[in-house]
N, CA, C and O atoms as a MOPAC input file, in Angstrom:
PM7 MOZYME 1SCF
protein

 N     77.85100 1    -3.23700 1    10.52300 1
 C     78.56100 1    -4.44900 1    10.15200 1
 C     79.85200 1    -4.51500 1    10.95600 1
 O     80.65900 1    -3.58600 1    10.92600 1
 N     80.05700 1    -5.68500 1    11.71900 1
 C     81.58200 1    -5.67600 1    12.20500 1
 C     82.66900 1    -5.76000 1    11.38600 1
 O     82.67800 1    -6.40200 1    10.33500 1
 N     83.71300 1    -5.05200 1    11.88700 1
 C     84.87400 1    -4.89600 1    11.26700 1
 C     85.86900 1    -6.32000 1    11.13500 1
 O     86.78100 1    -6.44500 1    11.95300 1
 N     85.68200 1    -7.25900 1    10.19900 1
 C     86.24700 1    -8.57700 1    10.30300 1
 C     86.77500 1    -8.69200 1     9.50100 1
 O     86.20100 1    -8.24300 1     8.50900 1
 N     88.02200 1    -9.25200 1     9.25800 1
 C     88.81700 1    -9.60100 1     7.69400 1
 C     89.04800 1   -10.91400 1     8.05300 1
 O     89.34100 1   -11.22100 1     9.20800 1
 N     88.88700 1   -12.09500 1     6.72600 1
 C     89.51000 1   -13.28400 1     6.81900 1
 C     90.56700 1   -13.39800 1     5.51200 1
 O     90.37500 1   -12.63200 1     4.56800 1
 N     91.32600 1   -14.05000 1     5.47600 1
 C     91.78400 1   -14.70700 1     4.54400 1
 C     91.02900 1   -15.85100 1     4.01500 1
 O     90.28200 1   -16.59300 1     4.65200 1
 N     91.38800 1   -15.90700 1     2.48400 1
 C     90.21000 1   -17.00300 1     2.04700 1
 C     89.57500 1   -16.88300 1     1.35600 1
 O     89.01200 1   -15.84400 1     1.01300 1
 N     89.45200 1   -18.24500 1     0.81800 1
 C     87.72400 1   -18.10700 1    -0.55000 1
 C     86.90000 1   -18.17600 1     0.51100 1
 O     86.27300 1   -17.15600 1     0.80000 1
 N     86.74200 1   -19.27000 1     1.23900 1
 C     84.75800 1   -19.27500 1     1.85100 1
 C     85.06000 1   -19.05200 1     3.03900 1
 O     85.90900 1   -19.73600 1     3.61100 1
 N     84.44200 1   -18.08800 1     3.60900 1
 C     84.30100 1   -18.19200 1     5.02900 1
 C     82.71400 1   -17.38600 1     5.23700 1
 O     82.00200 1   -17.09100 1     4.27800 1
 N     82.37200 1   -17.12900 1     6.60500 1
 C     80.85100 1   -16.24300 1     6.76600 1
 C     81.47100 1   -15.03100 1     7.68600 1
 O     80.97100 1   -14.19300 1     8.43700 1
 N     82.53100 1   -15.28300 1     7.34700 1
 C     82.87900 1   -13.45800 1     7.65400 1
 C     82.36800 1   -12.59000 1     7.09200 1
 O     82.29300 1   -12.91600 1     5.90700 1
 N     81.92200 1   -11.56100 1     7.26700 1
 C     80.94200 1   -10.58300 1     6.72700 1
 C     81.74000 1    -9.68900 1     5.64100 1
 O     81.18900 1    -9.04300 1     4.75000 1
 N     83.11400 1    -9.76100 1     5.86500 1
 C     83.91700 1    -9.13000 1     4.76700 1
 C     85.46100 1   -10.36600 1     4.41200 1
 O     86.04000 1   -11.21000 1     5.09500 1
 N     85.57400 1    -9.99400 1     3.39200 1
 C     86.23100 1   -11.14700 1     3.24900 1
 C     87.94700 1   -10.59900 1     2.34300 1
 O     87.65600 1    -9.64600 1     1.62100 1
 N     89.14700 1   -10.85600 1     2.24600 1
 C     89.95300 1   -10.32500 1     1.39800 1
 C     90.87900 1   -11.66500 1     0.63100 1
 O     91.93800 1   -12.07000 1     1.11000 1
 N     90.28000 1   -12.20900 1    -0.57000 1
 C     90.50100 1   -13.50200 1    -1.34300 1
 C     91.92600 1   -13.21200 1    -1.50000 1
 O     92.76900 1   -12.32300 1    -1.37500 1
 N     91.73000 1   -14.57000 1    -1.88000 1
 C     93.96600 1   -15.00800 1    -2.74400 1
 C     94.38700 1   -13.80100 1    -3.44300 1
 O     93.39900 1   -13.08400 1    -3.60100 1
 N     95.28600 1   -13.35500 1    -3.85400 1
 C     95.45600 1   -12.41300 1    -4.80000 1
 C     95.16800 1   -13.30300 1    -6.42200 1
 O     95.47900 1   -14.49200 1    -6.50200 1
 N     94.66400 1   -12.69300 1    -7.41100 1
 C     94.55800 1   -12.44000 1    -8.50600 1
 C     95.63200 1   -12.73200 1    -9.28200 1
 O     96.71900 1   -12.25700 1    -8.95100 1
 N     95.50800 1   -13.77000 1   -10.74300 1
 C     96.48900 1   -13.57400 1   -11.61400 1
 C     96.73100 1   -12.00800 1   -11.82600 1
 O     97.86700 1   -11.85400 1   -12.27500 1
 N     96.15100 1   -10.95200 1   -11.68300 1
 C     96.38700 1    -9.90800 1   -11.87300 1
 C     97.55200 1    -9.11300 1   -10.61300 1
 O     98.42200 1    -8.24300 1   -10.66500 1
 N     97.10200 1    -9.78200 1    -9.80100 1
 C     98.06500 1    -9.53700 1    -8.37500 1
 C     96.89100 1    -8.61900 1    -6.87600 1
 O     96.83500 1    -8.34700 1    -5.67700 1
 N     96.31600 1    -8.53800 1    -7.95600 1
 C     95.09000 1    -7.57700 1    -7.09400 1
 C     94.38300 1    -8.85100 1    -6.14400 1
 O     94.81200 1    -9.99800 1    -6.27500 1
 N     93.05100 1    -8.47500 1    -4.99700 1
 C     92.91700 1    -9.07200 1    -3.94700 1
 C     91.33100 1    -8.64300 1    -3.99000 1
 O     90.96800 1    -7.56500 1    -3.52000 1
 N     90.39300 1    -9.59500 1    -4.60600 1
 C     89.13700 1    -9.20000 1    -4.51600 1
 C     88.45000 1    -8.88500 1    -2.97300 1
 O     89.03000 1    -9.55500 1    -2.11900 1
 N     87.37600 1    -8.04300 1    -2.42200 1
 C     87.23400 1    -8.28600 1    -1.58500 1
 C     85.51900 1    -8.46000 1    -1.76100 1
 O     84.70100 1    -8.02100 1    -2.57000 1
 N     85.45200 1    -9.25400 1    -0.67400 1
 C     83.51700 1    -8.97100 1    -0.77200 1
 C     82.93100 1    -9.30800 1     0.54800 1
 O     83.30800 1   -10.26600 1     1.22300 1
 N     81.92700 1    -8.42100 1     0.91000 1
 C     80.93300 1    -8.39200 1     2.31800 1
 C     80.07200 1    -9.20700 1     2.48400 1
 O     80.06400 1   -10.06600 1     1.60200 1
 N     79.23700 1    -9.33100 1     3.33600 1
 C     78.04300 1   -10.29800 1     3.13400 1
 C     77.02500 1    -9.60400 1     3.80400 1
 O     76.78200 1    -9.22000 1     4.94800 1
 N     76.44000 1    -9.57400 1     2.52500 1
 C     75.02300 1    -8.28600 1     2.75500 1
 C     73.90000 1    -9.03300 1     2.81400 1
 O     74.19100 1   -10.06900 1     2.21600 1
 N     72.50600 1    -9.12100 1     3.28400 1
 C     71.38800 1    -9.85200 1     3.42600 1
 C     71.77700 1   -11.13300 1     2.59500 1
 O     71.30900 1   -10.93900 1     1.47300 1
 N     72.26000 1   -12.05400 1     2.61800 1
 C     72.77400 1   -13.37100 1     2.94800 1
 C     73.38800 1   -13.33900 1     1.36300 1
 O     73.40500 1   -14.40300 1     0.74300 1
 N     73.85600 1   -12.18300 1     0.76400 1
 C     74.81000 1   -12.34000 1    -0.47700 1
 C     75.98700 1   -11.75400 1    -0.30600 1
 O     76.21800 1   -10.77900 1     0.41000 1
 N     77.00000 1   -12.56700 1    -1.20500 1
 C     78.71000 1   -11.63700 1    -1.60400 1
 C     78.74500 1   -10.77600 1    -2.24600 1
 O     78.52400 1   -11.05000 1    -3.42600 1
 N     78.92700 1    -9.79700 1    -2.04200 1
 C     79.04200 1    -8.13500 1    -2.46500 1
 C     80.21100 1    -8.13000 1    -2.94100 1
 O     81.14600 1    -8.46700 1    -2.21400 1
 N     80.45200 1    -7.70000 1    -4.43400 1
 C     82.10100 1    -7.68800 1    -4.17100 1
 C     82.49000 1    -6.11500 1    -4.02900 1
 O     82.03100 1    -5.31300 1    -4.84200 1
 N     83.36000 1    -5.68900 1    -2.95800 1
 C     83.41500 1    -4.18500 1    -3.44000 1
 C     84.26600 1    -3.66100 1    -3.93600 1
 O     84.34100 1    -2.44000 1    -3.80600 1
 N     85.30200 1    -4.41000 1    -4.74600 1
 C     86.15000 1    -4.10700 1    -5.85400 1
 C     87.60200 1    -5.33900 1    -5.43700 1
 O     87.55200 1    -6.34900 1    -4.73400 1
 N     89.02800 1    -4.61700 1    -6.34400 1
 C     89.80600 1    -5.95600 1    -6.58500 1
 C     91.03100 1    -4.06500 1    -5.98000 1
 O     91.27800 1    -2.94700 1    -6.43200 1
 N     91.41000 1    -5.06400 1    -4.55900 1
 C     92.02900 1    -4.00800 1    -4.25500 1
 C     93.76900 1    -4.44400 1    -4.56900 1
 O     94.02200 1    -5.64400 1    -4.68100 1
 N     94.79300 1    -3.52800 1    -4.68600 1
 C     96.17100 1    -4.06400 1    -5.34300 1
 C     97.16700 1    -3.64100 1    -4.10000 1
 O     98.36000 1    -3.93200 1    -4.01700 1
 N     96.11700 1    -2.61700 1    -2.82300 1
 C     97.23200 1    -2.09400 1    -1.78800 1
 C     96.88800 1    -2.04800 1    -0.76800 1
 O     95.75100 1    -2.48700 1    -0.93700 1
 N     96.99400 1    -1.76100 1     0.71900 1
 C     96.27100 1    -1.70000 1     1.55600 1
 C     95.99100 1    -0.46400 1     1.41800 1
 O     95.12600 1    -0.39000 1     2.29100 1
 N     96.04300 1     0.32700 1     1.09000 1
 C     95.31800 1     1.42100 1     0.96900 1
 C     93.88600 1     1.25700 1     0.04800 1
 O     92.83200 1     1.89400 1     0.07700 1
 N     94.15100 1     0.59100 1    -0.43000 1
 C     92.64600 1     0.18600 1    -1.60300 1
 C     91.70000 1    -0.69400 1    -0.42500 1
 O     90.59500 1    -0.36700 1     0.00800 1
 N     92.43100 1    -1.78100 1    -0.10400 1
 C     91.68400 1    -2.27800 1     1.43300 1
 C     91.05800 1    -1.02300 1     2.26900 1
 O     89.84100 1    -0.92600 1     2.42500 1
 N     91.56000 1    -0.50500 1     2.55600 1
 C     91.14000 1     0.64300 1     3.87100 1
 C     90.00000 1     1.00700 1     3.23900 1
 O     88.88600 1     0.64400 1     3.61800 1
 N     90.23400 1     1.81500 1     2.14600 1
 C     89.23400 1     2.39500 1     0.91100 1
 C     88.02200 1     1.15600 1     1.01500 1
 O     87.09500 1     1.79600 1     1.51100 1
 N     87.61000 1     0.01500 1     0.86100 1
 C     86.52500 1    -0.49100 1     0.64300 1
 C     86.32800 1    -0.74400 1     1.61700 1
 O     85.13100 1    -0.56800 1     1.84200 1
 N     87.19300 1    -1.33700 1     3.00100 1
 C     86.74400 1    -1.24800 1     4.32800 1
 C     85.59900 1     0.14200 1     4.70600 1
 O     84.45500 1    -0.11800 1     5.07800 1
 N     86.04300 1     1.48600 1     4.56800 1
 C     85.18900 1     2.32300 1     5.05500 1
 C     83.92600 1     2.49900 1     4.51800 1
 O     82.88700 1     2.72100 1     5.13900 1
 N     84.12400 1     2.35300 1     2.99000 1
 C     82.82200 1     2.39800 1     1.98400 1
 C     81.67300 1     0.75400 1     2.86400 1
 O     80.45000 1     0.61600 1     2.84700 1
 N     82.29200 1     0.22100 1     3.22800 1
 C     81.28700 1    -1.34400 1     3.93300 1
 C     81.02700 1    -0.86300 1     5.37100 1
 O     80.46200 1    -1.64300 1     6.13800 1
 N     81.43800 1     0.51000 1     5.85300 1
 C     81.03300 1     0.71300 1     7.22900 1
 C     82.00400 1     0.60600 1     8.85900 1
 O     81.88400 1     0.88400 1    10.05200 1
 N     83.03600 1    -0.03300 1     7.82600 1
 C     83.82900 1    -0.88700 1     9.11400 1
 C     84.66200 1     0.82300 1    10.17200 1
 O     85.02800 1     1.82300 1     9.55600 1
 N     84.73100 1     0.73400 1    11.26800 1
 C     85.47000 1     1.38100 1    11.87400 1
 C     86.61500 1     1.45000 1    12.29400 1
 O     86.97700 1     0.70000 1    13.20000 1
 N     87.47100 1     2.38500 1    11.72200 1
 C     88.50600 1     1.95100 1    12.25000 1
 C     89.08100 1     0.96800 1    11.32200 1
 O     89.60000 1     0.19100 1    12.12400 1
 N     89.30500 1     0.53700 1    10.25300 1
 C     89.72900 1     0.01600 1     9.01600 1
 C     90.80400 1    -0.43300 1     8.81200 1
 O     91.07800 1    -1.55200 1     8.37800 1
 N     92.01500 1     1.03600 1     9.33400 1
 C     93.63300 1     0.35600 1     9.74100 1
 C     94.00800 1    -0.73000 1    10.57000 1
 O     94.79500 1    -1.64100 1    10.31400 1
 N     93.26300 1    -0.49400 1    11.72300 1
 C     93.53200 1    -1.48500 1    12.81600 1
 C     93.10000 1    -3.25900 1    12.46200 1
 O     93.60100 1    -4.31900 1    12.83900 1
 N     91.81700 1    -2.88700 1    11.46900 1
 C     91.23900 1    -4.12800 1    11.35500 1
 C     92.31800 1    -5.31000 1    10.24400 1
 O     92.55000 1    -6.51800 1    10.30900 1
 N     92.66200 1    -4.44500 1     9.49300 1
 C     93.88200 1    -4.78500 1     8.35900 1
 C     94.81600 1    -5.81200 1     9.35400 1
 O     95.25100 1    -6.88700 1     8.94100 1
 N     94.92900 1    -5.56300 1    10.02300 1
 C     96.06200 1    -6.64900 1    10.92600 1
 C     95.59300 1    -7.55800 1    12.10800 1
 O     96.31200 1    -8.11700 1    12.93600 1
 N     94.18100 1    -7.58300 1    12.00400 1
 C     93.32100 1    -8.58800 1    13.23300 1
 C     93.12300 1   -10.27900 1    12.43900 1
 O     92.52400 1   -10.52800 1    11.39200 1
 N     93.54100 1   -10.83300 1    12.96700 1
 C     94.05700 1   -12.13700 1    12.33800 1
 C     92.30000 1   -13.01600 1    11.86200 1
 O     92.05300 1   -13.99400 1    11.15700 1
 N     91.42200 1   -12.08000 1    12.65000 1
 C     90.35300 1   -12.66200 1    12.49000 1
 C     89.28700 1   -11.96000 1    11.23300 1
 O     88.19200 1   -12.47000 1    10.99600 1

């Protein structure tokens, strides 16, 4: 899976990191054989990195700041 982050509810980015949460947290979800995966409600970038690697992505830090 490529390493892609968008901002956003809808996009067909294969991973995605939503609005933050009345909770403050930041759902994220992949797109696995044509469904949204969610792989949890991250509150840090470290929780990002954390579900980035669990989805495959390489290199996870770097991707955190690719506008795409």
């Amino acid at each position: 899976m490529p390493g892609w982050r968008t901002l956003g509810v809808m996009s067909s980015a294969p991973i995605v990191v939503h609005r933050p949460s009345p909770s403050g947290g930041r759902r994220v979800t992949a797109r696995r054989t044509g469904r949204d995966e969610i792989l949890g409600l991250a509150h840090s970038d470290h929780d990002r990195v954390v579900f980035l690697v669990a989805a495959g992505v390489i290199d996870p830090e770097q991707v955190l700041d690719d506008p795409h």
